[in-house]
N, C-alpha and C positions, 0 to 999 in steps of 0.2 A: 711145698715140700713133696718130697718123691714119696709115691705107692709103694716100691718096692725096698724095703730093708726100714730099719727102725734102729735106735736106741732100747735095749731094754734098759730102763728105768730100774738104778738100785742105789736103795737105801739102806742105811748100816743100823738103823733103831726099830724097836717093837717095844712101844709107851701105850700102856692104857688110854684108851679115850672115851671122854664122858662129853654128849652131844645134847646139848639143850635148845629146844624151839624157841625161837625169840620174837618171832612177827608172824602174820600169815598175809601181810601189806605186801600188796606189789610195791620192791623198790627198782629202782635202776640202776646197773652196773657194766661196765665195759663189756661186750661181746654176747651175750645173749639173745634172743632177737622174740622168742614165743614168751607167753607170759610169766611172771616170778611166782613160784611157789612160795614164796616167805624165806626168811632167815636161818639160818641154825648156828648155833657157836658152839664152837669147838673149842673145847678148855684144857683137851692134852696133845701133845703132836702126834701123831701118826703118820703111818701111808698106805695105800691102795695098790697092788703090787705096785710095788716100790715109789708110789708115785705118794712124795711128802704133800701131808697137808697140815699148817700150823696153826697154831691156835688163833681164834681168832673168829669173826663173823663172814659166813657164807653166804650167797646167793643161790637161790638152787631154782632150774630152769629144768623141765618136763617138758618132750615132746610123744604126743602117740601113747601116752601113760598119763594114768590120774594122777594128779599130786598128792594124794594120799596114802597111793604105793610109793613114794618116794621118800615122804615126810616124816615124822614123829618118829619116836624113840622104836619102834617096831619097823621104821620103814627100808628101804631097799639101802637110801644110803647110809642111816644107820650101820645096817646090820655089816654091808660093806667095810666101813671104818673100824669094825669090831672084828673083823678077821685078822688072823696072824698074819708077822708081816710077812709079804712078798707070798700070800698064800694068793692061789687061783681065784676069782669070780665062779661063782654057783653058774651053771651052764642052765640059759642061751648068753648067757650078758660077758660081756668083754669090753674092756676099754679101748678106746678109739685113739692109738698112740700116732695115725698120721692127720687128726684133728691140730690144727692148730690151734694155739689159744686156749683157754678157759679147758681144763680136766672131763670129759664126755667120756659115759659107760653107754651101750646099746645092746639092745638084747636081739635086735632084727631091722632091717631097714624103715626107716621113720619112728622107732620104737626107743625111748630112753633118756636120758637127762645130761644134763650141765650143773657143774657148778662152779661158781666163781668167787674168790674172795675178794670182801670188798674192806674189812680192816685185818689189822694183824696186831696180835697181843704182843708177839716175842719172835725171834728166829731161834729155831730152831739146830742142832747141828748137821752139819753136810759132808759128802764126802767132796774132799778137795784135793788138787793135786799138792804136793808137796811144797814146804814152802823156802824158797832159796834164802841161803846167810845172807844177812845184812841188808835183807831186803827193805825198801821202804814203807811202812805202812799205808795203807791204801785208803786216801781219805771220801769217807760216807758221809752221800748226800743231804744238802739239808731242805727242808720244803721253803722257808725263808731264803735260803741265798740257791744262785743259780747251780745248777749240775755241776762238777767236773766234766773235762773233755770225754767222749768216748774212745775208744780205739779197739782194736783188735788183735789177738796175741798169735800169730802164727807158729804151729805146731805139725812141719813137714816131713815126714819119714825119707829115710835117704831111699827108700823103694820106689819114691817116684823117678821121672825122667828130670834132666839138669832142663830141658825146655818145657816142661808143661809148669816146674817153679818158678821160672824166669817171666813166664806167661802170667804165670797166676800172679806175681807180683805187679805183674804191668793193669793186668788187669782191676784187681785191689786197688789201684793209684787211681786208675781212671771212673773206677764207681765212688771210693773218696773225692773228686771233684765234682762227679755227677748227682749224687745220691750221698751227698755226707750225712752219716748218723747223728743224730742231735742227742745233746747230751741228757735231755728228757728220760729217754730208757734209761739212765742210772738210776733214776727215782720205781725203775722195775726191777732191776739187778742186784745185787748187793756188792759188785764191783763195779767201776765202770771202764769196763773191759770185757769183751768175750774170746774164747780160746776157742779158734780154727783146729780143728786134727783134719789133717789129709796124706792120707798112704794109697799106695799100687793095690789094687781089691786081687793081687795075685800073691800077697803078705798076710799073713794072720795079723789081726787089729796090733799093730803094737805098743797102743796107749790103752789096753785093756786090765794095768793097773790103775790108771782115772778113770776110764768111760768103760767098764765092762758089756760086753757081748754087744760093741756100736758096731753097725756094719748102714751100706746107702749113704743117702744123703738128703739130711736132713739137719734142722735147729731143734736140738734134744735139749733135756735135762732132767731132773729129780723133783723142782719144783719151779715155777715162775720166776721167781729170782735168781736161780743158778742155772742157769742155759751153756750151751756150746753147740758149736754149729763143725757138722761132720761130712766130709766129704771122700768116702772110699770111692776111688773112681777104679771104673772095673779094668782089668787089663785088655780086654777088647779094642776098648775106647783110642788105649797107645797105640794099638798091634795095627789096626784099621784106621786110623787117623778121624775120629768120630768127634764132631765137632762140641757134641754134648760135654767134652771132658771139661771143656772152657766155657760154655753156657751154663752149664750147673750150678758153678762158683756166682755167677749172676744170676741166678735162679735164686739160691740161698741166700744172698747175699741182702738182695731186695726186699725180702719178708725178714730182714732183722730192721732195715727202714722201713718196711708196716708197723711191726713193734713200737718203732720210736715213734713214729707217728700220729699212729692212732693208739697210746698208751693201751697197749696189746687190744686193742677191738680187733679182733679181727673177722668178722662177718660182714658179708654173708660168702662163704666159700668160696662160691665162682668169681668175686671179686679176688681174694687172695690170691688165689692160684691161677687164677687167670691171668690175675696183673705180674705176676713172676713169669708166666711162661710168655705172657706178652714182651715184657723188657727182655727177658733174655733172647726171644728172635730176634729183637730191634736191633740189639746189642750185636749179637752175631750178623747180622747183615751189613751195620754202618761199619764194624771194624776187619771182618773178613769177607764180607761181600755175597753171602750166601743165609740164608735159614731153612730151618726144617720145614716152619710153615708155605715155602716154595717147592718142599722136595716133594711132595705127593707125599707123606707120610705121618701127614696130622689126620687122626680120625675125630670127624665131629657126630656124635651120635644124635639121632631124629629124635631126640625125647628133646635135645635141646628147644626145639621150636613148640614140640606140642606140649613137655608138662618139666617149664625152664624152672620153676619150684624144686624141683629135686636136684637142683645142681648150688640151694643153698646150704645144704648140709654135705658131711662128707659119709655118712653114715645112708646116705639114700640116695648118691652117684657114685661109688666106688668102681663098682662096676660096670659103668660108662661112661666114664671120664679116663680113657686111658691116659696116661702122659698129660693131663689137665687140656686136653685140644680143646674139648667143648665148652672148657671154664674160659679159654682162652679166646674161641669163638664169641662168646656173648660180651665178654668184653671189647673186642674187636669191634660188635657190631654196637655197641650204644657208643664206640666213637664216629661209628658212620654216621648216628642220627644225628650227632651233636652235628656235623659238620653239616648237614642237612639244613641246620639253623644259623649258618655263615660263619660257624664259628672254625678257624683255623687248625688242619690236621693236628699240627703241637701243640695249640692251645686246648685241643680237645684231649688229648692224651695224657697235657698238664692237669686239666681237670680229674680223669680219670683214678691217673698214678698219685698224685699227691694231694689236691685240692678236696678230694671225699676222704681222704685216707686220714687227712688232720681234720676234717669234718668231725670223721667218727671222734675223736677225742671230748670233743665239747659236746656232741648228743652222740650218746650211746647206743639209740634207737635206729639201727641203718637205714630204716626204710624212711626215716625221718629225713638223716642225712643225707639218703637218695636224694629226696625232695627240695631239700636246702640247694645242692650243690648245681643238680641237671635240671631244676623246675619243671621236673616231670615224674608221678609216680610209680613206683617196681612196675607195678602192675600196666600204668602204661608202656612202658618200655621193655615187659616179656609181650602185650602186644602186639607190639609193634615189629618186636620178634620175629612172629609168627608169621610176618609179609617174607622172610628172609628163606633159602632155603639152604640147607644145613651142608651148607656144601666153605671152607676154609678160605679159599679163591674168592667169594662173594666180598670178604670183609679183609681182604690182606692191606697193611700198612704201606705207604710209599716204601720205595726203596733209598729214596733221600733223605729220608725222615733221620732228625739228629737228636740224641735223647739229650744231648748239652737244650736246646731250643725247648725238649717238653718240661725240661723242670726249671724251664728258668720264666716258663708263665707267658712264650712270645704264641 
């Protein structure tokens, strides 16, 4: 997901909420990676500016903070869920809206918490867009029988150009062959379906009776189960023919298959964003014959080598991860070590992009499913890092490389 621009997050209810502590047991839950503060269940809906949390039992994960500033009926997130709605955070803390995954407030770099739900009592109600006559009801998933299909609902503003929708379509077809969504996310959704918006960033949003104040691009929502993936693409991008207008859609696109994949885990950062800004060079390369990461224009920052720990959170490399290069760098580079071990550029990349990504699904513990996947620990492989030197040229992908080959396991 892009640094620059955001979803603000709104929600249309302000419901009392009454927070009971239920365990102080480390459990385990999708995406979290430092240890569990314990449980909390939340017994009326709410939200966080605007960001819905429903009833139900939470995971709550503390980093750089004691769990006891977090916890109990006195605690931070308490007091948080007791605020009116869409009121401000108490200043330093802020929410972490280009975190992916699991809800993150931080009050300072390496400083503040997660949390995650791990059951749900009820849903809650949402803001939706409207709904068309005669429409079909939308059949919900069952955990006994398989998903329905996924798909995607395109939502094109006539502000764009007739060729970057002709593109975008073509493009969409061919990450549907490459990269099909399994219908798994529907068991995160509550439709299964997600709704693209894309207009010219030289229009005022004009779907800002559904997604108020979306601008960027990004995979937004209200809550985990009601997402949309947003893509304002700036008028530059048309005016100067910037290749990004078309890599973005594969940027976004790819982190709605982490989603499916790893039943939203998504950590540790540098893998997410790295493995998006990875496919999407690939991408630009095999089908227009260029990437960014050729042009001189990826910055990898030297912390990557000396303290690559801070590139698993997005709250303690924001600002040195521009444009995700250095996220994309490390991953770049543990496909070099893989191929080190004879193992084939695509089969390494297949490892990388999807074989850890459905890892995370079945152990939640990343650094677990590091170890499952590469038979080699974080720790050894930041370093091994450390041999590399922070330079994008060191670890660039073939230029034949075909991502039909990386996810098909050859």
């Amino acid at each position: 997901m892009r640094l620059k621009g955001r979803t603000a997050r709104v929600i249309l209810l302000s419901l009392a909420l009454t927070l009971i502590p239920i365990s102080t047991n480390s459990t385990i839950a999708a995406g979290p990676q430092t240890p569990s503060c314990g449980n909390f269940k939340v017994t009326k809906n709410s939200s966080i500016v605007g960001i819905e949390f429903r009833k139900g039992s939470y995971q709550v994960n503390a980093f750089g903070i004691s769990c006891k500033k977090v916890m109990g009926s006195k605690g931070l997130f308490a007091k948080f869920l007791k605020l009116k709605n869409n009121k401000s955070l108490p200043k330093p803390w802020r929410y972490l809206a280009d975190a992916v995954g699991a809800p993150k407030f931080s009050s300072g770099p390496g400083v503040g918490f997660r949390v995650e739900q791990i059951t749900s009592v009820t849903r809650s109600p949402t803001v939706e867009p409207p709904a068309r006559a005669n429409a079909t009801p939308t059949p919900k998933p069952n955990p006994a029988q398989p998903p329905p299909k996924f798909s995607f609902k395109f939502n094109l503003d006539k502000s764009l150009p007739e060729d970057w929708i002709a593109e975008f379509k073509i493009i969409m077809k061919n990450l549907g062959e490459i990269i099909p969504i399994s219908g798994e996310i529907n068991r995160i959704l509550k439709e299964p379906f997600m709704n693209i918006y894309a207009w010219n960033g030289n229009t005022k949003n004009p779907f800002r009776d559904v997604i108020p104040n979306a601008s960027g691009s990004s995979i937004s929502g209200n809550s985990p189960s009601n997402r949309w993936m947003v893509l304002e693409i700036p008028s530059d991008e048309f005016r100067y023919n910037y290749l990004h207008r078309y890599s973005v859609i594969v940027h976004e696109t790819f982190h709605v298959y982490q989603i499916s994949l790893s039943k939203d885990n998504m950590q540790p950062k540098w893998f997410s964003e790295g493995g998006a800004k990875a496919i999407e060079e690939m991408y630009t390369q095999q089908y227009y014959g260029r990437s960014d990461f050729r042009s001189g224009s990826t910055e990898v920052s030297a912390s990557v080598i000396s303290n690559p720990g801070l590139f698993e959170e997005y709250e303690t490399s924001q600002q040195i991860d521009m444009n995700y290069g250095s996220s994309a760098f490390m991953v770049l580079a543990l496909a070099k070590e893989l191929q080190k071990q004879g193992i084939s550029e695509a089969r390494a990349f297949g490892m990388i992009l999807k074989d850890f990504t459905l890892e995370k699904s079945k152990e939640s513990d990343w650094h677990k499913a590091f170890t499952n996947i590469f038979k080699m620990t974080v720790s050894d492989f930041y370093q091994r890092l450390s041999k590399y030197p922070a330079d994008i040229n060191q670890v660039l992908p073939g230029t034949t490389l075909r991502l039909q080959d990386v996810f098909a396991g050859k």
